[in-house]
ZAROTOR-654235 format. One record per atom (N, C-alpha, C, O, CB): residue number from 1; chain; residue in one letter; atom name; x negated, y, z. Coordinates in Angstrom, 1 decimal, padded with zeros to 4 digits. Atoms other than C-alpha are relative to their C-alpha. Glycine has a CB too. Example, Ala and Ser with C-alpha at 12.3 -4.5 7.8 and 13.67 -1.06 7.14 Angstrom:
REM residues 2
<1 A A N <-000.9 -001.2 000.0>>
<1 A A CA <-012.3 -004.5 007.8>>
<1 A A C <-000.9 001.2 000.0>>
<1 A A O <-001.9 001.2 000.7>>
<1 A A CB <001.0 000.0 001.2>>
<2 A S N <000.9 -001.1 000.0>>
<2 A S CA <-013.7 -001.1 007.1>>
<2 A S C <000.8 001.1 000.8>>
<2 A S O <000.3 002.2 000.9>>
<2 A S CB <-000.4 000.5 -001.4>>
This chain:
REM residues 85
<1 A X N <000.0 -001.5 000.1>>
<1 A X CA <-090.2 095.3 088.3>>
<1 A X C <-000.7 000.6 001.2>>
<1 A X O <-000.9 000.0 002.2>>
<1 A X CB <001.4 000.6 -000.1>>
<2 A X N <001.0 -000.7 -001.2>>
<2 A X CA <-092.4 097.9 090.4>>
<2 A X C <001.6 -000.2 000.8>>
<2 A X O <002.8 -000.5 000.4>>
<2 A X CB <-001.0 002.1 -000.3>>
<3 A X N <-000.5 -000.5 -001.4>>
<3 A X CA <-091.0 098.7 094.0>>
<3 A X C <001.0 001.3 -000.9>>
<3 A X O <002.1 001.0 -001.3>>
<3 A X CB <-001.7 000.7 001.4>>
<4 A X N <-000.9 -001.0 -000.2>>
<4 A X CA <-089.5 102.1 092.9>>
<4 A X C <001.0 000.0 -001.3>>
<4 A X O <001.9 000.8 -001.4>>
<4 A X CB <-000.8 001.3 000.2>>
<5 A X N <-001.2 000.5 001.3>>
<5 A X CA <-087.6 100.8 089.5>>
<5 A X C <000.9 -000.7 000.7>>
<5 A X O <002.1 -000.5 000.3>>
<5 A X CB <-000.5 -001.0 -001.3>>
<6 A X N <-001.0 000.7 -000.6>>
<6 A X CA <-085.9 098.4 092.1>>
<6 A X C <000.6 001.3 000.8>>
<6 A X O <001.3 002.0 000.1>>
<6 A X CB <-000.5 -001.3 001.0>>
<7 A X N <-000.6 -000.8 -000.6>>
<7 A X CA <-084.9 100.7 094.5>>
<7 A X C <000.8 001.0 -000.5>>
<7 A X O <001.8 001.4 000.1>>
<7 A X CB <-000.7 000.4 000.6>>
<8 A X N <-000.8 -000.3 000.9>>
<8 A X CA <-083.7 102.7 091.8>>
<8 A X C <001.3 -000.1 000.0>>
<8 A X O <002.2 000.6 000.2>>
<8 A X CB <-000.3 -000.4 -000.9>>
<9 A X N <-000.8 000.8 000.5>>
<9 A X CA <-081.7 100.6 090.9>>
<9 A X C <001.2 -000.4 000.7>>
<9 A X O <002.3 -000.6 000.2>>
<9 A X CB <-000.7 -001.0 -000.3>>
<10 A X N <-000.9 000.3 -000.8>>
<10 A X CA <-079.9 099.9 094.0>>
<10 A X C <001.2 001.4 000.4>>
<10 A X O <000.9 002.5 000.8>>
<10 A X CB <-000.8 -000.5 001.3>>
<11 A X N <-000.7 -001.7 -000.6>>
<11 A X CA <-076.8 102.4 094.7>>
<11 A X C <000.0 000.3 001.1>>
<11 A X O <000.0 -000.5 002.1>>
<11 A X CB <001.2 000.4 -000.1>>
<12 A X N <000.4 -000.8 -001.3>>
<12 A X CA <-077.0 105.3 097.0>>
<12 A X C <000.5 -000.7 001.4>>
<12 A X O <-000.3 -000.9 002.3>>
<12 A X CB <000.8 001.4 -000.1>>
<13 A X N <-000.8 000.5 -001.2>>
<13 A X CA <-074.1 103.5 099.5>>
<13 A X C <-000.3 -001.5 000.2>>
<13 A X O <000.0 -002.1 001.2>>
<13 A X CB <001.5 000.1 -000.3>>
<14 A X N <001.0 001.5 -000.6>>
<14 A X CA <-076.0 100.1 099.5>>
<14 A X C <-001.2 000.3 000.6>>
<14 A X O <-001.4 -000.3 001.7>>
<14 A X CB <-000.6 -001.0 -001.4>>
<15 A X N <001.2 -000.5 -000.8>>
<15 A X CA <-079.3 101.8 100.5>>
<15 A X C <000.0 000.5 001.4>>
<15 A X O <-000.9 000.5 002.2>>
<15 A X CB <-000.5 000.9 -000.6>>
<16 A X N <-000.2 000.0 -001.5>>
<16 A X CA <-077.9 102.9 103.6>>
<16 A X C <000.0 -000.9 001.1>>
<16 A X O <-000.2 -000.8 002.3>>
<16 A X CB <000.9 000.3 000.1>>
<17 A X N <-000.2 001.2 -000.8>>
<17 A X CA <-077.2 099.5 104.6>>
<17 A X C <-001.5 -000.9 000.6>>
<17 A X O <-001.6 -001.6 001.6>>
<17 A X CB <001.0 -001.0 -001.1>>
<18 A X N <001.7 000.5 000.0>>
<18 A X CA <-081.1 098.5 104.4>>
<18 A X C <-000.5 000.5 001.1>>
<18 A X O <-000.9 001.7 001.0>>
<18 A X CB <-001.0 000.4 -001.3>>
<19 A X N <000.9 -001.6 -000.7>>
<19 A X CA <-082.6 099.8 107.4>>
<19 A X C <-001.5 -000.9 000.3>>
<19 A X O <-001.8 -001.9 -000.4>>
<19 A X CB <000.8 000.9 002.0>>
<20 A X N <001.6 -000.1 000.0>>
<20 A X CA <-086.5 099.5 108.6>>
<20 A X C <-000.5 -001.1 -000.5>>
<20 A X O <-000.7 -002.3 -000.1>>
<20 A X CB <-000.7 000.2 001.3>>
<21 A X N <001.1 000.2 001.7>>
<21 A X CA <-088.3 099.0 105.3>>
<21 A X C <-000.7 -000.1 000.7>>
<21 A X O <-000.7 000.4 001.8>>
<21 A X CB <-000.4 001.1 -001.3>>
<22 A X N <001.5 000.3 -000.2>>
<22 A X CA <-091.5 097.9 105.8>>
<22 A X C <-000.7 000.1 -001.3>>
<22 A X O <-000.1 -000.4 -002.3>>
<22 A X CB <-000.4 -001.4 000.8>>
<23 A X N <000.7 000.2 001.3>>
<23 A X CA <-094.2 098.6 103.0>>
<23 A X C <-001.3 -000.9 000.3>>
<23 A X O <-001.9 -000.7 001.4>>
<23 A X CB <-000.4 001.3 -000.6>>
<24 A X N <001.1 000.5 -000.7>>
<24 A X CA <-097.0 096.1 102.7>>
<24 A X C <-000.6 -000.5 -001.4>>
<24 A X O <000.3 -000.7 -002.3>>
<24 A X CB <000.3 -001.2 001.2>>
<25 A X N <000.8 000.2 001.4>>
<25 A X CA <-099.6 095.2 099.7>>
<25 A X C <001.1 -000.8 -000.5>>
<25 A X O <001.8 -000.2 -001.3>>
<25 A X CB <-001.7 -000.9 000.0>>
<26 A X N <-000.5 001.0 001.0>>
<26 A X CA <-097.6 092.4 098.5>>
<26 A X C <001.2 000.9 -000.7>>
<26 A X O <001.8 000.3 -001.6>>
<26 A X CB <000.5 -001.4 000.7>>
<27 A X N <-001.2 -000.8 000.1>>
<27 A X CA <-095.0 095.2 097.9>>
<27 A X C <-000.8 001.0 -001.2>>
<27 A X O <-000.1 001.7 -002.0>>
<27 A X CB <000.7 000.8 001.8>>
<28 A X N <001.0 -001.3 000.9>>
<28 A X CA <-098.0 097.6 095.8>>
<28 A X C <-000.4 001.1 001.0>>
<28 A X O <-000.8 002.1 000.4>>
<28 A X CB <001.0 000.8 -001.4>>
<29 A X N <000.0 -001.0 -000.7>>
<29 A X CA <-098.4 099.8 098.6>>
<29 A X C <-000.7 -000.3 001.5>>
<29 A X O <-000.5 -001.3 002.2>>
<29 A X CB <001.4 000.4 -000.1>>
<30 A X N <000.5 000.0 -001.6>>
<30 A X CA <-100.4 100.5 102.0>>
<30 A X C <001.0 -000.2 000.5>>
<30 A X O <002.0 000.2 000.0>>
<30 A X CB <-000.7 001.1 000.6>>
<31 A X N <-000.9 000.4 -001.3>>
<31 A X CA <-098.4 099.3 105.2>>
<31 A X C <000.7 001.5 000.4>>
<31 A X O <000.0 002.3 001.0>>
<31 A X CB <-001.0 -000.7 001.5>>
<32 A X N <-000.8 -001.3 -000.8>>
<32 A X CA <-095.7 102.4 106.1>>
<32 A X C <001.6 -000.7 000.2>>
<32 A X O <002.2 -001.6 -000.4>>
<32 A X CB <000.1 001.9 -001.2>>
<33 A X N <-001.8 000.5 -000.3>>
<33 A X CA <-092.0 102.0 107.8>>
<33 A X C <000.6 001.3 -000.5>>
<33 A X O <000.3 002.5 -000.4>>
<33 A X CB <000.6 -000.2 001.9>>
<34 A X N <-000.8 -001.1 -000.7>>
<34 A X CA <-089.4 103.6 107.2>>
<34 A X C <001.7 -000.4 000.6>>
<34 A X O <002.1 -001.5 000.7>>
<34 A X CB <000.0 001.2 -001.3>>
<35 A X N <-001.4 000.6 -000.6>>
<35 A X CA <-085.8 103.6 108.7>>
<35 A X C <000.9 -000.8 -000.8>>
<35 A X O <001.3 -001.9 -000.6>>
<35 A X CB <000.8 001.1 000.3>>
<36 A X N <-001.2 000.7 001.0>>
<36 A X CA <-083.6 103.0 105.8>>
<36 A X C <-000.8 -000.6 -001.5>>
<36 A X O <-002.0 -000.8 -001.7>>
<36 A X CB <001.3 001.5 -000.5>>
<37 A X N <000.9 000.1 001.5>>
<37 A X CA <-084.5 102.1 102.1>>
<37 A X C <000.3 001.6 -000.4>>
<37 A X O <-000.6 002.3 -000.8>>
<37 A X CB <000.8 -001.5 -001.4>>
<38 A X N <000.2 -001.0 000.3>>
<38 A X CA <-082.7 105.2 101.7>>
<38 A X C <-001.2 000.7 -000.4>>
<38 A X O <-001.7 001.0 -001.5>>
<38 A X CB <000.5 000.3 000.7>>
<39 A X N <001.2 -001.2 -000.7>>
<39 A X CA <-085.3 107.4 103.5>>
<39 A X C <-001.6 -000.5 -001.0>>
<39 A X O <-002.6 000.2 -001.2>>
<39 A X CB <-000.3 -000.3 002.4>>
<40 A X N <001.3 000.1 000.5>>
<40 A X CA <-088.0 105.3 101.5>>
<40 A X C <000.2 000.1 -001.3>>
<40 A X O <-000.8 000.2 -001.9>>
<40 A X CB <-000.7 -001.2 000.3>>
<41 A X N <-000.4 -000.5 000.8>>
<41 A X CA <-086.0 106.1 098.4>>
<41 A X C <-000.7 001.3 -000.6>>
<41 A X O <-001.5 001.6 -001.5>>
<41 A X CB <001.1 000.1 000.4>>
<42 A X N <000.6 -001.6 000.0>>
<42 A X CA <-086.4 109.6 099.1>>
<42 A X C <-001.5 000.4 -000.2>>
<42 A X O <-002.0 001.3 -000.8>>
<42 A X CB <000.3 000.7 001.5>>
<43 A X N <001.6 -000.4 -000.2>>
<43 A X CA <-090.2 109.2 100.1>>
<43 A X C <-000.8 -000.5 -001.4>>
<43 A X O <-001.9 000.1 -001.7>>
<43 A X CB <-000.8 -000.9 001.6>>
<44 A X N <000.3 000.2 001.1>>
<44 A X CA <-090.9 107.4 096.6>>
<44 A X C <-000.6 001.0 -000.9>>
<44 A X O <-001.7 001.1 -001.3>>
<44 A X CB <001.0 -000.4 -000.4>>
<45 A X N <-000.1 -001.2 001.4>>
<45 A X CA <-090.1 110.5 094.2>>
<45 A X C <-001.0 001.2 000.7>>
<45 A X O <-001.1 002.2 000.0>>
<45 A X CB <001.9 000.7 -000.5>>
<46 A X N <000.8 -001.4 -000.7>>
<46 A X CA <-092.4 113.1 096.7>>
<46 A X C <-001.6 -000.8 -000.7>>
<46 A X O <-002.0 -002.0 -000.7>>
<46 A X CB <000.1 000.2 002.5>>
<47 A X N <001.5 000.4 001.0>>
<47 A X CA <-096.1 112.9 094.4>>
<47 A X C <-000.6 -000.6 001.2>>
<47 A X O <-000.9 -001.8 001.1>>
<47 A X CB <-001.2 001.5 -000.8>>
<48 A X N <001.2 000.5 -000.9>>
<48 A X CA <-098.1 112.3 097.4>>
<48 A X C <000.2 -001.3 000.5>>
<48 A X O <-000.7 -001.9 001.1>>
<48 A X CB <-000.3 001.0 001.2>>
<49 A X N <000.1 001.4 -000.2>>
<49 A X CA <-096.5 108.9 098.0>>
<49 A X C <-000.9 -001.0 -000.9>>
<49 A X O <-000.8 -002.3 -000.9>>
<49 A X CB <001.2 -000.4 -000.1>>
<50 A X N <000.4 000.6 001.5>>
<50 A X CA <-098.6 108.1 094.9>>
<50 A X C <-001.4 -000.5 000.6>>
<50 A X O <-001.9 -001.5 000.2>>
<50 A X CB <-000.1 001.4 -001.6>>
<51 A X N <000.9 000.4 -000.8>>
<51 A X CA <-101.7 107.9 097.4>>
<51 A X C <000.3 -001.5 000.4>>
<51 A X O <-000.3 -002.5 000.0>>
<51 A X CB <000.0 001.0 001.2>>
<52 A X N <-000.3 001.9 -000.5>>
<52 A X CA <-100.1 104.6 099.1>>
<52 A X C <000.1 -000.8 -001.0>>
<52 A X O <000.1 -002.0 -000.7>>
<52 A X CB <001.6 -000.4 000.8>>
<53 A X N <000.0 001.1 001.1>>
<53 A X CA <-100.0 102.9 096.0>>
<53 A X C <-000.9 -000.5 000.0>>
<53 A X O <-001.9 000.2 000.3>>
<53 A X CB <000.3 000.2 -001.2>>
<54 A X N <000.9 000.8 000.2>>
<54 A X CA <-102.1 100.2 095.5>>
<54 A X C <-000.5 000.2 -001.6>>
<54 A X O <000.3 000.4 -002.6>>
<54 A X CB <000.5 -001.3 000.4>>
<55 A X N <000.1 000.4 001.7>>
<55 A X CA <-104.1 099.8 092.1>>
<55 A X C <000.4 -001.0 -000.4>>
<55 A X O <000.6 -001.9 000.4>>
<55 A X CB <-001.2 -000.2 -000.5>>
<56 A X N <-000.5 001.5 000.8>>
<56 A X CA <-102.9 097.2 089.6>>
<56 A X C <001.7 000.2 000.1>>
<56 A X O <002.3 000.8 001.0>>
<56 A X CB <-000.6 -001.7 001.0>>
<57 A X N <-001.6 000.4 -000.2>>
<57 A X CA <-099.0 096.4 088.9>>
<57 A X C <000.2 -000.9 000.7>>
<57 A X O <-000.4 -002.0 000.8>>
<57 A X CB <000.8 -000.3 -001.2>>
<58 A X N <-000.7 001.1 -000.9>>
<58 A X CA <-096.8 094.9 091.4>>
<58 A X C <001.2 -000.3 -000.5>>
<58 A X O <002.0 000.6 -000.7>>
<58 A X CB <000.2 000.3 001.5>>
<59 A X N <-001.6 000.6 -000.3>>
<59 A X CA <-093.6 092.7 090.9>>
<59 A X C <000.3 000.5 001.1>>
<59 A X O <-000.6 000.9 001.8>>
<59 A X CB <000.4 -001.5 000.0>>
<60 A X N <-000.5 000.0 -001.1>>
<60 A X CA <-091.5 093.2 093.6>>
<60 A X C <001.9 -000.6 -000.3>>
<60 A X O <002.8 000.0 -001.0>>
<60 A X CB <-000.3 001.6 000.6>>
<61 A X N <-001.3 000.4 000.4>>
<61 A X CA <-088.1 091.1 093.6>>
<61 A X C <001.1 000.8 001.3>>
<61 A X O <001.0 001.6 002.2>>
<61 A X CB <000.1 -001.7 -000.1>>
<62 A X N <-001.5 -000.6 -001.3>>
<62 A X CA <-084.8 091.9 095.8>>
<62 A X C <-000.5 -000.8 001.3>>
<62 A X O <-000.4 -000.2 002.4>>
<62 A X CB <002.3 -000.8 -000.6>>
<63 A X N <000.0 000.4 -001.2>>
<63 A X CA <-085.8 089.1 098.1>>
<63 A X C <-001.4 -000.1 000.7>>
<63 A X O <-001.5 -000.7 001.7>>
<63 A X CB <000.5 -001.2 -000.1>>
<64 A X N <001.0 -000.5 -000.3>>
<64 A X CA <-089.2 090.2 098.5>>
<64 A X C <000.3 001.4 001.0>>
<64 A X O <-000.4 001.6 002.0>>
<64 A X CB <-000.7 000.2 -001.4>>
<65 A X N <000.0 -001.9 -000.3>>
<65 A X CA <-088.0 094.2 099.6>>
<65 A X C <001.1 -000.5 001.1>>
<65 A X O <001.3 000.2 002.1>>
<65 A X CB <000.9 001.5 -001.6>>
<66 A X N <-000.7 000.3 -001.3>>
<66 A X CA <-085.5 091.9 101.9>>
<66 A X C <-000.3 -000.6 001.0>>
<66 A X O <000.2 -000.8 002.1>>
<66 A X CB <000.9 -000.5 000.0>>
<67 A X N <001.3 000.7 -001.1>>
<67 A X CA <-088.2 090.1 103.4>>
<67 A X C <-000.3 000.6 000.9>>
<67 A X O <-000.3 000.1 002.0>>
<67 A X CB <-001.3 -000.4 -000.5>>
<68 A X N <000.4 -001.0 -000.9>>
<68 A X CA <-089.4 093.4 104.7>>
<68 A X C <000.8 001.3 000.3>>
<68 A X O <000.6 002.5 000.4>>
<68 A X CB <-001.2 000.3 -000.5>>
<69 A X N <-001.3 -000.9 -000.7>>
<69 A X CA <-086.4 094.8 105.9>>
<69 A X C <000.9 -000.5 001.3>>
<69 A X O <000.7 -001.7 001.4>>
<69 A X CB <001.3 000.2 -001.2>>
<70 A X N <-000.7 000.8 -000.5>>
<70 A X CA <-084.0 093.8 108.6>>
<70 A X C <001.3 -000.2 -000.7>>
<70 A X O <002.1 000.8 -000.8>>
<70 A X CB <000.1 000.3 001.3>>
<71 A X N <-001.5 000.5 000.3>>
<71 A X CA <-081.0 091.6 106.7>>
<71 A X C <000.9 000.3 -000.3>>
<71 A X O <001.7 000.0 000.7>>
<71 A X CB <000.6 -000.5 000.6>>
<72 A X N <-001.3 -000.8 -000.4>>
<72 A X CA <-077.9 093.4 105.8>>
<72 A X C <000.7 -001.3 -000.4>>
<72 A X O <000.4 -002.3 -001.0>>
<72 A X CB <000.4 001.5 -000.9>>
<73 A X N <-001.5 001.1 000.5>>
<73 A X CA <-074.6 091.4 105.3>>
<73 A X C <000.1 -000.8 -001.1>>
<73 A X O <000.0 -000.2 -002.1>>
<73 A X CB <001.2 000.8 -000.3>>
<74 A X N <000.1 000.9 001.2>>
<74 A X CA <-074.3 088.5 103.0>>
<74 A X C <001.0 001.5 -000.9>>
<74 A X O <000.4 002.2 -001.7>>
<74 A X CB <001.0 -002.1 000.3>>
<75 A X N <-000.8 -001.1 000.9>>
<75 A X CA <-071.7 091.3 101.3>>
<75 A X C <-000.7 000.6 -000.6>>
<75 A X O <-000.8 000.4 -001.8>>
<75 A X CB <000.7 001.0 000.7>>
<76 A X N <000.9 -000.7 000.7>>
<76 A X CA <-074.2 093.7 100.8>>
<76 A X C <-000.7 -000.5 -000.9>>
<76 A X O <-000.6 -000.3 -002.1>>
<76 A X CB <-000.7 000.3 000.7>>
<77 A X N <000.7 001.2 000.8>>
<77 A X CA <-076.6 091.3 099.6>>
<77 A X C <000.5 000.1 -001.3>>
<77 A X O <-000.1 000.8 -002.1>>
<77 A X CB <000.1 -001.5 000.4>>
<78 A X N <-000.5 000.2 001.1>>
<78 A X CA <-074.2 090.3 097.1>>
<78 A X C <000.3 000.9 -001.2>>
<78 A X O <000.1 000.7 -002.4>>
<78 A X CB <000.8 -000.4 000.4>>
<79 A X N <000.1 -001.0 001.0>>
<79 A X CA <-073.3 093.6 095.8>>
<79 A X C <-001.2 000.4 -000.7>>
<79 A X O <-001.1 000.8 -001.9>>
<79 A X CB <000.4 000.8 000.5>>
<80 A X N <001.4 -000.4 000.4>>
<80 A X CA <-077.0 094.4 095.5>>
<80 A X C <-000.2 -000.9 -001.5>>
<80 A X O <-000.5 -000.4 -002.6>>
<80 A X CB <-001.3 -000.5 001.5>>
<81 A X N <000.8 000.6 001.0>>
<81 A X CA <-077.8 091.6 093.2>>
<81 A X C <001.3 000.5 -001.5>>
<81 A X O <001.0 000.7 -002.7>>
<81 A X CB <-000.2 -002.0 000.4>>
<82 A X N <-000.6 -000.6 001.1>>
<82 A X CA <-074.7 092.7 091.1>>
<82 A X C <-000.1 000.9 -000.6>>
<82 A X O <000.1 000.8 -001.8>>
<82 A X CB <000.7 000.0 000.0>>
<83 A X N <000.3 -001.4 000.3>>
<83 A X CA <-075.4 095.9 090.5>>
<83 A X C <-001.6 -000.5 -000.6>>
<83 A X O <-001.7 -000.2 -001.8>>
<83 A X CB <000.1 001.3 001.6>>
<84 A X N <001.4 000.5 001.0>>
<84 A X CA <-079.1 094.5 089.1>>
<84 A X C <-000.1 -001.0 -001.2>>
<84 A X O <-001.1 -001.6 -001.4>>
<84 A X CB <-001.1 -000.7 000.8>>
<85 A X N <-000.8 000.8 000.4>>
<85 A X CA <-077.6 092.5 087.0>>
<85 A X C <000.1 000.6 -001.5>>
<85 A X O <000.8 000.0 -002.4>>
<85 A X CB <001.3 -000.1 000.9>>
């Protein structure tokens, strides 16, 4: 699934737990940080993020978007994949 169908996907109180996101081609998108997934949540649905997109469709899995994050808690984690599920 794209980048912003995952994130979607994740609930609000798990996205908190995610913090500095990194965006990077392999992700569909020019290189930007941001703090949380939250905050890159938020920056998703604003049109002009539509600029950073890359052409072409990207996959992007859970352990791909945690590659370029720092780690949250095996807990988290866990809940994450359930809730996609």
């Amino acid at each position: 699934m794209d980048l912003k169908t995952l994130v979607n996907k994740i609930p609000y109180h798990l996205t908190v737990a995610i913090k500095n996101v990194r965006l990077s081609p392999s992700m569909g998108y020019h290189s930007a940080s941001f703090e949380s997934l939250l905050e890159l949540k938020r920056w998703l649905v604003v049109p002009s993020s539509d600029q950073y997109r890359l052409p072409g469709d990207t996959n992007v899995s859970l352990e791909t978007l945690l590659a370029h994050s720092d780690r949250p808690k095996p807990r988290v984690i866990e809940e994450i994949r359930s809730s996609l599920k």
